[in-house]
N, CA, C, O and CB atoms as a CASP TS submission, in Angstrom:
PFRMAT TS
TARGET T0000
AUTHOR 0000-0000-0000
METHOD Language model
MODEL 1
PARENT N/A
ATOM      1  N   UNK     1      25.410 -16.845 -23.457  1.00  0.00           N
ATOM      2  CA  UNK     1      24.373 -15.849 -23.295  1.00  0.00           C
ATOM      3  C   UNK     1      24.672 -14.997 -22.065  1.00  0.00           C
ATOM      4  O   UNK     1      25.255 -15.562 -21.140  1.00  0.00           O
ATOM      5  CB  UNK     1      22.989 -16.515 -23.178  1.00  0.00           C
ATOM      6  N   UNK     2      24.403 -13.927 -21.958  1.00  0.00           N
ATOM      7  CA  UNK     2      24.417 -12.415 -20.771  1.00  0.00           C
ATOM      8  C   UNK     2      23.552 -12.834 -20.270  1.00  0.00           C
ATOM      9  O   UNK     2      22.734 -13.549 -20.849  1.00  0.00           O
ATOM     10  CB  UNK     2      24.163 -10.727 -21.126  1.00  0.00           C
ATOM     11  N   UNK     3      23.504 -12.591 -19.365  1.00  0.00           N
ATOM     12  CA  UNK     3      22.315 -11.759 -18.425  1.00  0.00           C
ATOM     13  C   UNK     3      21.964 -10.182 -18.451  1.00  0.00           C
ATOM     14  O   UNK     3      20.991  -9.806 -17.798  1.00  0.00           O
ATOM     15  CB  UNK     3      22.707 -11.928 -16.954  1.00  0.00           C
ATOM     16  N   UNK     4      22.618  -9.382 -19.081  1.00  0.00           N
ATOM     17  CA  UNK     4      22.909  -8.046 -18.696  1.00  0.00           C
ATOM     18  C   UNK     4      21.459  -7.767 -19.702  1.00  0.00           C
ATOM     19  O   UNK     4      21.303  -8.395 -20.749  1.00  0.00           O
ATOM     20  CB  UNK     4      24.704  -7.283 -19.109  1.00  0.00           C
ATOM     21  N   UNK     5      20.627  -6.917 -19.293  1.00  0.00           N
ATOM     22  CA  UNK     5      19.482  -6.471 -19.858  1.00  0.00           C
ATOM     23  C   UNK     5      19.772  -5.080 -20.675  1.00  0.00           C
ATOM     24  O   UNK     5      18.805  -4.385 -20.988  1.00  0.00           O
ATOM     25  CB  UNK     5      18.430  -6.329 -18.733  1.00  0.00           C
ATOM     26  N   UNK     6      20.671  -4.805 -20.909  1.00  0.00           N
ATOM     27  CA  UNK     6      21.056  -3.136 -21.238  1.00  0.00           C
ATOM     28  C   UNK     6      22.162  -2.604 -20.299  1.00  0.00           C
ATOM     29  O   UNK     6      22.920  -3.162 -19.505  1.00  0.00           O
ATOM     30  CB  UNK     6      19.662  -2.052 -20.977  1.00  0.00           C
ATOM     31  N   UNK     7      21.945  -1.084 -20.749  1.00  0.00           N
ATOM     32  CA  UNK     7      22.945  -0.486 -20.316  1.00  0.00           C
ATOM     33  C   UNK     7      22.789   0.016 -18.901  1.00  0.00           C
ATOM     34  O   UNK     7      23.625   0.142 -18.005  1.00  0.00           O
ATOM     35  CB  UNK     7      23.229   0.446 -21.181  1.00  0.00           C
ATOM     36  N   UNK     8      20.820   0.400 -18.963  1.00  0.00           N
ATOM     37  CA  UNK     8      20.527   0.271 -17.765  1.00  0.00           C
ATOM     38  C   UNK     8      19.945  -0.735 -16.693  1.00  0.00           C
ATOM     39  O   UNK     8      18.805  -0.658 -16.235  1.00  0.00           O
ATOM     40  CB  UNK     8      20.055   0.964 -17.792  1.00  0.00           C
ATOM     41  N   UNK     9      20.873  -1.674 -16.362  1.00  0.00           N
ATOM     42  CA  UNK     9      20.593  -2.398 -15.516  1.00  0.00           C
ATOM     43  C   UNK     9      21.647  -2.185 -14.439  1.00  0.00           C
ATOM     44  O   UNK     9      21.429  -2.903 -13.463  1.00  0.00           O
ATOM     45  CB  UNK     9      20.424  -3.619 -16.027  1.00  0.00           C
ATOM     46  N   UNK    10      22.409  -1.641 -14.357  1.00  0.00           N
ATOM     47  CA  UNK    10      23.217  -1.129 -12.703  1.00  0.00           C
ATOM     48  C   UNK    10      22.762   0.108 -12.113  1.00  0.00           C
ATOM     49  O   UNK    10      22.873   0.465 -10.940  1.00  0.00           O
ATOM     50  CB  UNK    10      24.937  -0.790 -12.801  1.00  0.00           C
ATOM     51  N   UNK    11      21.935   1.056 -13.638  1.00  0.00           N
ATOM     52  CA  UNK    11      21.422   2.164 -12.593  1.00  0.00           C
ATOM     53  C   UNK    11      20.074   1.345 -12.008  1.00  0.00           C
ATOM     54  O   UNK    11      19.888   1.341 -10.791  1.00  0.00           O
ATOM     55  CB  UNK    11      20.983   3.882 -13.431  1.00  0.00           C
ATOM     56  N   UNK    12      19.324   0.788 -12.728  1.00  0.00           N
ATOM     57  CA  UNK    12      18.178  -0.043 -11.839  1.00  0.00           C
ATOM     58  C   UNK    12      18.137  -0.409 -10.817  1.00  0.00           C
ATOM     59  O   UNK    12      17.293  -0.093  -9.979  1.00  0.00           O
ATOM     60  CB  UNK    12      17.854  -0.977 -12.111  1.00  0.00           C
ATOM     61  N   UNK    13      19.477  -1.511 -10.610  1.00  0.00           N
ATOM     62  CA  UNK    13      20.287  -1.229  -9.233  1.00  0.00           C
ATOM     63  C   UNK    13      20.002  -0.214  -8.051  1.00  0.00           C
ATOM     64  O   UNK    13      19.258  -0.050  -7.084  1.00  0.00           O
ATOM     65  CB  UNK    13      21.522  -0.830  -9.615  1.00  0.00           C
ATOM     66  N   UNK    14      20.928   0.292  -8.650  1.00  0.00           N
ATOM     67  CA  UNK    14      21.514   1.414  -7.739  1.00  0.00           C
ATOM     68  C   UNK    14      20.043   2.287  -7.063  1.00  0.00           C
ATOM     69  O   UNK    14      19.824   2.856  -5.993  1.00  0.00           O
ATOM     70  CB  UNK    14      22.662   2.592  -8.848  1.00  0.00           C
ATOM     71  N   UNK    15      19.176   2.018  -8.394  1.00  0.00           N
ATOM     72  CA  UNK    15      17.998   2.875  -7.994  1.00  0.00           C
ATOM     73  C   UNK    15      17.155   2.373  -6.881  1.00  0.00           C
ATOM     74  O   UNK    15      16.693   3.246  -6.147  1.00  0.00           O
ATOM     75  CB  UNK    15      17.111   3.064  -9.135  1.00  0.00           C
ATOM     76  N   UNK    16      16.722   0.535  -6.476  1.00  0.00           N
ATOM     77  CA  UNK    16      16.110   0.153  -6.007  1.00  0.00           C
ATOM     78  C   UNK    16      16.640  -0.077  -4.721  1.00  0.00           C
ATOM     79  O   UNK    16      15.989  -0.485  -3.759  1.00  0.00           O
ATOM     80  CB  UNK    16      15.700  -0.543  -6.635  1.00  0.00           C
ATOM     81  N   UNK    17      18.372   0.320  -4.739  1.00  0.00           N
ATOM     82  CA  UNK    17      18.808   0.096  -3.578  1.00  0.00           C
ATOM     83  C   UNK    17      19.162   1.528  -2.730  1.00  0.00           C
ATOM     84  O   UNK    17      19.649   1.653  -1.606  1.00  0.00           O
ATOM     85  CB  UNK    17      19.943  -0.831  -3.787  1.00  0.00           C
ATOM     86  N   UNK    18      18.719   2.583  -3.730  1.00  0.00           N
ATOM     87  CA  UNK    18      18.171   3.609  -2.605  1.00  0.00           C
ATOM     88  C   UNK    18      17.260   3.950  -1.974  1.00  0.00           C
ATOM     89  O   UNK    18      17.215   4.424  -0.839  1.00  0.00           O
ATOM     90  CB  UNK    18      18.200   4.404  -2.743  1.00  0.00           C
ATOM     91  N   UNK    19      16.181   3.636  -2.968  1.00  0.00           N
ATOM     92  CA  UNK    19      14.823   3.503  -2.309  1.00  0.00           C
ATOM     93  C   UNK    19      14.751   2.683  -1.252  1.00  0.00           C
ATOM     94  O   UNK    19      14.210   3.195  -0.272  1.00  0.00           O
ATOM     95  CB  UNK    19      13.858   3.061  -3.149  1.00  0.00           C
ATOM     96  N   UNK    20      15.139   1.518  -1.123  1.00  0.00           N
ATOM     97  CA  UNK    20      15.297   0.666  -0.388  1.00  0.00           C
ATOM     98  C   UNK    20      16.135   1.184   1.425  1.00  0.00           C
ATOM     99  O   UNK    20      16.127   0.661   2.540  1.00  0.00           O
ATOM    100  CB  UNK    20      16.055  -0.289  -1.414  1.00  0.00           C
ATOM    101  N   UNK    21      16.594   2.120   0.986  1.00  0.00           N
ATOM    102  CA  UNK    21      17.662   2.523   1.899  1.00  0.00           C
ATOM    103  C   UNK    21      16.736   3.724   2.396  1.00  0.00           C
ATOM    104  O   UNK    21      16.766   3.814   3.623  1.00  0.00           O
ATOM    105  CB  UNK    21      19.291   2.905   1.184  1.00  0.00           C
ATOM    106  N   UNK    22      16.139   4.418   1.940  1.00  0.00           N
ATOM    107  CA  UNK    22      14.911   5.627   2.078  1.00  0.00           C
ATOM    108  C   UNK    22      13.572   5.409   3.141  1.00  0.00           C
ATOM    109  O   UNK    22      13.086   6.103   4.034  1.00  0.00           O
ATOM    110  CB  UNK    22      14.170   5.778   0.480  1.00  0.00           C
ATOM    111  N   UNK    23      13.161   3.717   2.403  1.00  0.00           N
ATOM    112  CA  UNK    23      11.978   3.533   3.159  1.00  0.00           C
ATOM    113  C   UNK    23      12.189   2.691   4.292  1.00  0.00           C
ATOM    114  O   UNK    23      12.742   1.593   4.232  1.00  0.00           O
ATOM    115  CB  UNK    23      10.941   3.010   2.372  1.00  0.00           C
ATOM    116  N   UNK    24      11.621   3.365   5.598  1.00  0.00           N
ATOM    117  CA  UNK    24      11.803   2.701   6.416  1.00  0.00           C
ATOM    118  C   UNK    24      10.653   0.804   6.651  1.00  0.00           C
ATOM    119  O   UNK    24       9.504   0.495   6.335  1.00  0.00           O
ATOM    120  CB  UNK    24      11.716   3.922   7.401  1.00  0.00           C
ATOM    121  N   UNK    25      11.743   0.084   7.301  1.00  0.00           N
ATOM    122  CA  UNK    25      11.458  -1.023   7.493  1.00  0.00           C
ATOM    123  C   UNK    25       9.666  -1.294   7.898  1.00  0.00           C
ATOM    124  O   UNK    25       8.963  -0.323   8.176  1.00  0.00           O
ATOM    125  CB  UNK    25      12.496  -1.372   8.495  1.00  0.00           C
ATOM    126  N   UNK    26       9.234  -2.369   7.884  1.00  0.00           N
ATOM    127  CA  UNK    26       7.594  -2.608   8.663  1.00  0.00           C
ATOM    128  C   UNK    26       7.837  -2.621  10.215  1.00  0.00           C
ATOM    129  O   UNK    26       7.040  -2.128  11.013  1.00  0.00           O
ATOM    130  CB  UNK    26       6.743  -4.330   8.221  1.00  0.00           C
ATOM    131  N   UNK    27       8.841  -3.142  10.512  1.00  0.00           N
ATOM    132  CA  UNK    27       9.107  -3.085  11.902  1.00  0.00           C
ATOM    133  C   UNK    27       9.407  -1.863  12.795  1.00  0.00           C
ATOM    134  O   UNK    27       9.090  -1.827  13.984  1.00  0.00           O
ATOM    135  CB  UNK    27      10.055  -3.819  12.029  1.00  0.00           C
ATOM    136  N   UNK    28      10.105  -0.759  12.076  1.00  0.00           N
ATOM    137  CA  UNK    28      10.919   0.279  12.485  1.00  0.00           C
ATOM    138  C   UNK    28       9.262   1.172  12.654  1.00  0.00           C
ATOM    139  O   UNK    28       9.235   2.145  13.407  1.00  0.00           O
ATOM    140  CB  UNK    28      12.388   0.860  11.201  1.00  0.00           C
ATOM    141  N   UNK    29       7.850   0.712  11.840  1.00  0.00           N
ATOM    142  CA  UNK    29       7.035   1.815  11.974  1.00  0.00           C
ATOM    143  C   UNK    29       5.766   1.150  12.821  1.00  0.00           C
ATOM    144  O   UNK    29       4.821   1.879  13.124  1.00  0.00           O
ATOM    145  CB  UNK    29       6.663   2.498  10.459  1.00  0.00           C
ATOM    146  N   UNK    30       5.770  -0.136  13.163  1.00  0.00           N
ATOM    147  CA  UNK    30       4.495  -0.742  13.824  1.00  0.00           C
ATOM    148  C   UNK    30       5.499  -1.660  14.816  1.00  0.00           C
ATOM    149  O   UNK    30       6.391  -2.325  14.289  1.00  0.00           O
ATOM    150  CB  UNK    30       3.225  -1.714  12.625  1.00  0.00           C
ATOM    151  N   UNK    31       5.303  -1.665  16.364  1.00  0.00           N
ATOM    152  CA  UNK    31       4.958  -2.772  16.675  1.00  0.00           C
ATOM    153  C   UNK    31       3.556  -3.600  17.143  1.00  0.00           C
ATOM    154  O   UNK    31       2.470  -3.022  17.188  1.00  0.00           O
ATOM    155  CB  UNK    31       5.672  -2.791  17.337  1.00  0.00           C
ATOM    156  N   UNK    32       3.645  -4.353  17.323  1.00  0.00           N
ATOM    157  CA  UNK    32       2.324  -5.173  17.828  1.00  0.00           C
ATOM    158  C   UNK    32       1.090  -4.538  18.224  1.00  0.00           C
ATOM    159  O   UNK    32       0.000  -4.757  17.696  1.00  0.00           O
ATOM    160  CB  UNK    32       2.617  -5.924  18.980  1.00  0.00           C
ATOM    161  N   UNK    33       1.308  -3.745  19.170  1.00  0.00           N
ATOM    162  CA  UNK    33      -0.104  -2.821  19.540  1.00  0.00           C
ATOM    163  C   UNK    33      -0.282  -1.637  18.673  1.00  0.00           C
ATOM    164  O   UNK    33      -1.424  -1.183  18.741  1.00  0.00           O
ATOM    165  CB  UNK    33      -0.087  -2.183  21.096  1.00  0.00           C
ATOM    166  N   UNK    34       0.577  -0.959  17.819  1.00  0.00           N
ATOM    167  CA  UNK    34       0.397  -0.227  17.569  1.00  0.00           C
ATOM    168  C   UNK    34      -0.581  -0.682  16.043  1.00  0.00           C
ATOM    169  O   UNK    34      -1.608  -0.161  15.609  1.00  0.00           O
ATOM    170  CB  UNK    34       1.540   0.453  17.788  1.00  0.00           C
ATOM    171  N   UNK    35       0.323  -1.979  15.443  1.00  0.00           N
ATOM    172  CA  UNK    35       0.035  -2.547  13.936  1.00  0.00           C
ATOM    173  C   UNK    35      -1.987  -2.412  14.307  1.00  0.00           C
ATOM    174  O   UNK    35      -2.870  -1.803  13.703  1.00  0.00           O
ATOM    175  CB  UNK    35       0.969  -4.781  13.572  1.00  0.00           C
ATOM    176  N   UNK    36      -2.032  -3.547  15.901  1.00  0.00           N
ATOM    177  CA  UNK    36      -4.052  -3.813  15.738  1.00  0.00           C
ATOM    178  C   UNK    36      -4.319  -2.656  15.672  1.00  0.00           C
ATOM    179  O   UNK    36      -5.108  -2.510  14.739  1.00  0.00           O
ATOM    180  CB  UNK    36      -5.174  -4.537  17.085  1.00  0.00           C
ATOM    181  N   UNK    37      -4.046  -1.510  16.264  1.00  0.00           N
ATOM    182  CA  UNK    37      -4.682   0.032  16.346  1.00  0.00           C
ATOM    183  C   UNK    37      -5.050   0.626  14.998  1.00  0.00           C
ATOM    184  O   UNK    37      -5.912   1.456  14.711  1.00  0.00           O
ATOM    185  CB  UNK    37      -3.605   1.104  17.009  1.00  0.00           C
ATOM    186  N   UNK    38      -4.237   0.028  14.309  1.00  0.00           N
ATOM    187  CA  UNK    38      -3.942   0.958  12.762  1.00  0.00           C
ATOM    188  C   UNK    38      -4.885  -0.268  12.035  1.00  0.00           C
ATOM    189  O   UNK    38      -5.715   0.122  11.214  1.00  0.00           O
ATOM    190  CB  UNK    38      -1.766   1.175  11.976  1.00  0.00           C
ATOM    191  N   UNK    39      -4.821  -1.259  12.218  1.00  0.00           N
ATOM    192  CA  UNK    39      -5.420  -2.182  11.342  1.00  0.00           C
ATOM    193  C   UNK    39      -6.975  -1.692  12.259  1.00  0.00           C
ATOM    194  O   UNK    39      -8.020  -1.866  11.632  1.00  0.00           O
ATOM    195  CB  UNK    39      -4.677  -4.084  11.356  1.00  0.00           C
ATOM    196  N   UNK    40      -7.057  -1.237  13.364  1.00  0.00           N
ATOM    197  CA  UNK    40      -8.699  -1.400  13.456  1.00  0.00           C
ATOM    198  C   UNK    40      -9.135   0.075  13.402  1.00  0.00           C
ATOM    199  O   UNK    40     -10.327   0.300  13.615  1.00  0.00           O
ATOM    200  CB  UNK    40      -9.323  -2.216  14.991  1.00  0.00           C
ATOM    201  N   UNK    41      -8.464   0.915  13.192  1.00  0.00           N
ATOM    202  CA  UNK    41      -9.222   2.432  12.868  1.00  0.00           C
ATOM    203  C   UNK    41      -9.115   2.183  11.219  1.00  0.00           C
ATOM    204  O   UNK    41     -10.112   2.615  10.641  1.00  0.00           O
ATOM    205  CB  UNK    41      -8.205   4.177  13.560  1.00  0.00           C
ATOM    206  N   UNK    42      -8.291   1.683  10.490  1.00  0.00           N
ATOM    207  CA  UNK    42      -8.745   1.395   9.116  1.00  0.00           C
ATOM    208  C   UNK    42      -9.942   0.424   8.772  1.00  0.00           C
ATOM    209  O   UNK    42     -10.712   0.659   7.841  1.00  0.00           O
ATOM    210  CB  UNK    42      -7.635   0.889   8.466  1.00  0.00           C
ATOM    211  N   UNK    43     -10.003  -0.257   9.275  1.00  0.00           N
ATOM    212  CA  UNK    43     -11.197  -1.129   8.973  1.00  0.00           C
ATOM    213  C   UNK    43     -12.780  -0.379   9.374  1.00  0.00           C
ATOM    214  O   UNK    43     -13.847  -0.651   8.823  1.00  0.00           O
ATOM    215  CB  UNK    43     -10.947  -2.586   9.912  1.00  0.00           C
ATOM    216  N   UNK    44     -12.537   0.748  10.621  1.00  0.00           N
ATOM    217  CA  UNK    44     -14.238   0.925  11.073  1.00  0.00           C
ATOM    218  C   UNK    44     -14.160   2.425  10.057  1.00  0.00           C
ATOM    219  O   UNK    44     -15.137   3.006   9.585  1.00  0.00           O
ATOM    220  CB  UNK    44     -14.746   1.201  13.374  1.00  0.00           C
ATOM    221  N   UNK    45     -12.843   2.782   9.917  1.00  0.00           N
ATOM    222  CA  UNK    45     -12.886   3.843   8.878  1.00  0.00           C
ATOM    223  C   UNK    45     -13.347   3.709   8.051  1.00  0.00           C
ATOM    224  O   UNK    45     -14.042   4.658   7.688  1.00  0.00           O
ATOM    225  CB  UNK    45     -12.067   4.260   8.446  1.00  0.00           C
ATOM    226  N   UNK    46     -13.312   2.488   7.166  1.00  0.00           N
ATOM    227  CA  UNK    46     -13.563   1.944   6.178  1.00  0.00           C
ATOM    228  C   UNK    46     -15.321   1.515   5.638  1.00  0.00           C
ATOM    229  O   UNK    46     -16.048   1.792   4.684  1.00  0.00           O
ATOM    230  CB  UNK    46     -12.681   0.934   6.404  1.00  0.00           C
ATOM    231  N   UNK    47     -15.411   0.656   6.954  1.00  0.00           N
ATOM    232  CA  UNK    47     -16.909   0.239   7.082  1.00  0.00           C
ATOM    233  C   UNK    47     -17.761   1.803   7.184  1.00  0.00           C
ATOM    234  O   UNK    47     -18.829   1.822   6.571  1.00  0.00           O
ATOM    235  CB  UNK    47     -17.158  -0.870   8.673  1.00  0.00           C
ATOM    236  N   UNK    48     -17.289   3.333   8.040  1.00  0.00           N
ATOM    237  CA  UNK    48     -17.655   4.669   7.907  1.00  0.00           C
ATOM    238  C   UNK    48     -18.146   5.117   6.243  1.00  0.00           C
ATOM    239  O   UNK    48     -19.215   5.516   5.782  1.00  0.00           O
ATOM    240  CB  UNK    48     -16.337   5.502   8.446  1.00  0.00           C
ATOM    241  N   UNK    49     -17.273   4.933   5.848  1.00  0.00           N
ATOM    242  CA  UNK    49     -17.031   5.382   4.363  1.00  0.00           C
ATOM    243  C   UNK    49     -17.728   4.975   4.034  1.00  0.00           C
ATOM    244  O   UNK    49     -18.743   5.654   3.879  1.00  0.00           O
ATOM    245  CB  UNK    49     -16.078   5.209   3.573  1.00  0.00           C
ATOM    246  N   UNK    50     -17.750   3.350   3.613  1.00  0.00           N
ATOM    247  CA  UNK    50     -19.057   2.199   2.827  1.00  0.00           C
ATOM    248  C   UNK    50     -20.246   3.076   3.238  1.00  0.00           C
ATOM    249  O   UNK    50     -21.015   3.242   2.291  1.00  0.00           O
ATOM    250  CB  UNK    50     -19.284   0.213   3.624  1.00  0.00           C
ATOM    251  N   UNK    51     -20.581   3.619   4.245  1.00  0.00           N
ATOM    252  CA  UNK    51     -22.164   3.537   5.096  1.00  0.00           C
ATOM    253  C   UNK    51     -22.543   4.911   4.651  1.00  0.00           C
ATOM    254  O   UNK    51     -23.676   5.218   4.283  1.00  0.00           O
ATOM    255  CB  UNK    51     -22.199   3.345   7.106  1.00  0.00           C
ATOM    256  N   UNK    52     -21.650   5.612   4.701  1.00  0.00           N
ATOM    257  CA  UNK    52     -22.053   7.227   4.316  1.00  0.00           C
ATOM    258  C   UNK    52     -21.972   7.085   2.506  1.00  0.00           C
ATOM    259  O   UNK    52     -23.095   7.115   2.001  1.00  0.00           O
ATOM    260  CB  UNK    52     -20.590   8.665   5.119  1.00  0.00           C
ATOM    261  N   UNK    53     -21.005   6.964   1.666  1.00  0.00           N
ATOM    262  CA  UNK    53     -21.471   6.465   0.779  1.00  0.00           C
ATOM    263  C   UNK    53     -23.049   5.644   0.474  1.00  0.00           C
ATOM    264  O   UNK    53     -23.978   5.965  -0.267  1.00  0.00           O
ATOM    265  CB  UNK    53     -20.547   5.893   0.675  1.00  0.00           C
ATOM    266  N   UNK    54     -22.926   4.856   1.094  1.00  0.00           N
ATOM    267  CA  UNK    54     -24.269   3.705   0.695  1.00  0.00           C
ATOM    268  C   UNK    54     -25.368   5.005   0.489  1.00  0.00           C
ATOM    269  O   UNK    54     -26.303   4.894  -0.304  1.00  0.00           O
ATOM    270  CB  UNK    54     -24.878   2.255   2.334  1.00  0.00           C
ATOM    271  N   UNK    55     -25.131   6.349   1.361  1.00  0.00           N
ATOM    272  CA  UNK    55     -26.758   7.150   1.142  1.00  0.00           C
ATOM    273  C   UNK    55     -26.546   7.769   0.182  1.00  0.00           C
ATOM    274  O   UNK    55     -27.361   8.682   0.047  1.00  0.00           O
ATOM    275  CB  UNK    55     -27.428   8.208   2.223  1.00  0.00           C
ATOM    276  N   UNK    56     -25.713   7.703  -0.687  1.00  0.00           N
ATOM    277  CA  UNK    56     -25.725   9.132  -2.094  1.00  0.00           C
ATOM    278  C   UNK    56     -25.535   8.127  -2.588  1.00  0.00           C
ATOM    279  O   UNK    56     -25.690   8.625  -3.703  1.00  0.00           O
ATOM    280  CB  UNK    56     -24.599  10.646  -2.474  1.00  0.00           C
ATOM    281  N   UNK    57     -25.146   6.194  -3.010  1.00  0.00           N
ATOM    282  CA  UNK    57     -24.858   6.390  -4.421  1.00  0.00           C
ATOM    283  C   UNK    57     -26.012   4.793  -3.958  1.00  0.00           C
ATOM    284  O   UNK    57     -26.170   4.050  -2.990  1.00  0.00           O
ATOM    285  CB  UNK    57     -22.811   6.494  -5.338  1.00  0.00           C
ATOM    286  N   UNK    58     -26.580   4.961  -5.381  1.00  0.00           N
ATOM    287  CA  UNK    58     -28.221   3.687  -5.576  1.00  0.00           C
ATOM    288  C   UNK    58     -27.341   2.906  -6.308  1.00  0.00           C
ATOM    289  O   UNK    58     -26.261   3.234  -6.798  1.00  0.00           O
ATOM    290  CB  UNK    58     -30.084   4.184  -6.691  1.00  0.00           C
ATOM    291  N   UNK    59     -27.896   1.873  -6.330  1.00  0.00           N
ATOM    292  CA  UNK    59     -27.453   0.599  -7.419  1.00  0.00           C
ATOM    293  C   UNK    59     -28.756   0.478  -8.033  1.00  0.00           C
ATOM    294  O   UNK    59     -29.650   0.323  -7.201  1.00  0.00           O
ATOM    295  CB  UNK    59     -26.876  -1.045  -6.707  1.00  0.00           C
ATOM    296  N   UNK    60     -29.184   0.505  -9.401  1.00  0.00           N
ATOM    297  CA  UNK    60     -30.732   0.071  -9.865  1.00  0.00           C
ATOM    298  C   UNK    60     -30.930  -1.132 -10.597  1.00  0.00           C
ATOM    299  O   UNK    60     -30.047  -1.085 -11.453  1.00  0.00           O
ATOM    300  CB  UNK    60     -31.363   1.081 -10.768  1.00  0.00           C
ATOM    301  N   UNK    61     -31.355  -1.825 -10.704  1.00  0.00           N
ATOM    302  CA  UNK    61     -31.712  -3.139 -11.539  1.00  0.00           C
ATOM    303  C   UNK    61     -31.553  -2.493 -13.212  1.00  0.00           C
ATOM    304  O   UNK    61     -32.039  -1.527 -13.800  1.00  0.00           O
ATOM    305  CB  UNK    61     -33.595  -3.808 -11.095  1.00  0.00           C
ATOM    306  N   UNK    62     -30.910  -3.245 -13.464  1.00  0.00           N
ATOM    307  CA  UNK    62     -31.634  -3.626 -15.654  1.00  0.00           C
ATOM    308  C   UNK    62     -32.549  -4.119 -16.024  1.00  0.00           C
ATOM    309  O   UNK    62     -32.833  -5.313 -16.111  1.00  0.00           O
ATOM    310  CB  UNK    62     -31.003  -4.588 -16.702  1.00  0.00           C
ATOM    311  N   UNK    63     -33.413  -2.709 -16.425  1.00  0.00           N
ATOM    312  CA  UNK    63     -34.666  -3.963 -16.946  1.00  0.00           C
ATOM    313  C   UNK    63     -34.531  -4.354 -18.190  1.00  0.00           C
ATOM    314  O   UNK    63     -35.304  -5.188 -18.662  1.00  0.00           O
ATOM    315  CB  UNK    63     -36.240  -3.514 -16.953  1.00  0.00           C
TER
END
């Protein structure tokens, strides 16, 4: 038995190993102080959103 999935399985390859080569690393874009900064303006951003939302949209019971 192959392994070979088709014809395209080396461009699949080739494809994931450019992308790969494109996006930069987790490390190369956060270190340590910078990662809590980003993790805590997303989170009160977040909790922002929920709260201003919460006044335009109701939830109503089924009767």
């Amino acid at each position: 038995m192959s392994n070979n999935n088709g014809p395209n399985n080396g461009y699949s390859i080739k494809l994931i190993n450019t992308l790969y080569r494109h996006v930069p690393a987790f490390t190369d874009i956060f270190d340590e102080e910078t990662w809590y900064m980003f993790v805590s303006c997303f989170v009160l951003g977040t909790i922002l959103l929920v709260f201003i939302l919460s006044r335009f949209i109701t939830i109503k019971p089924v009767d």
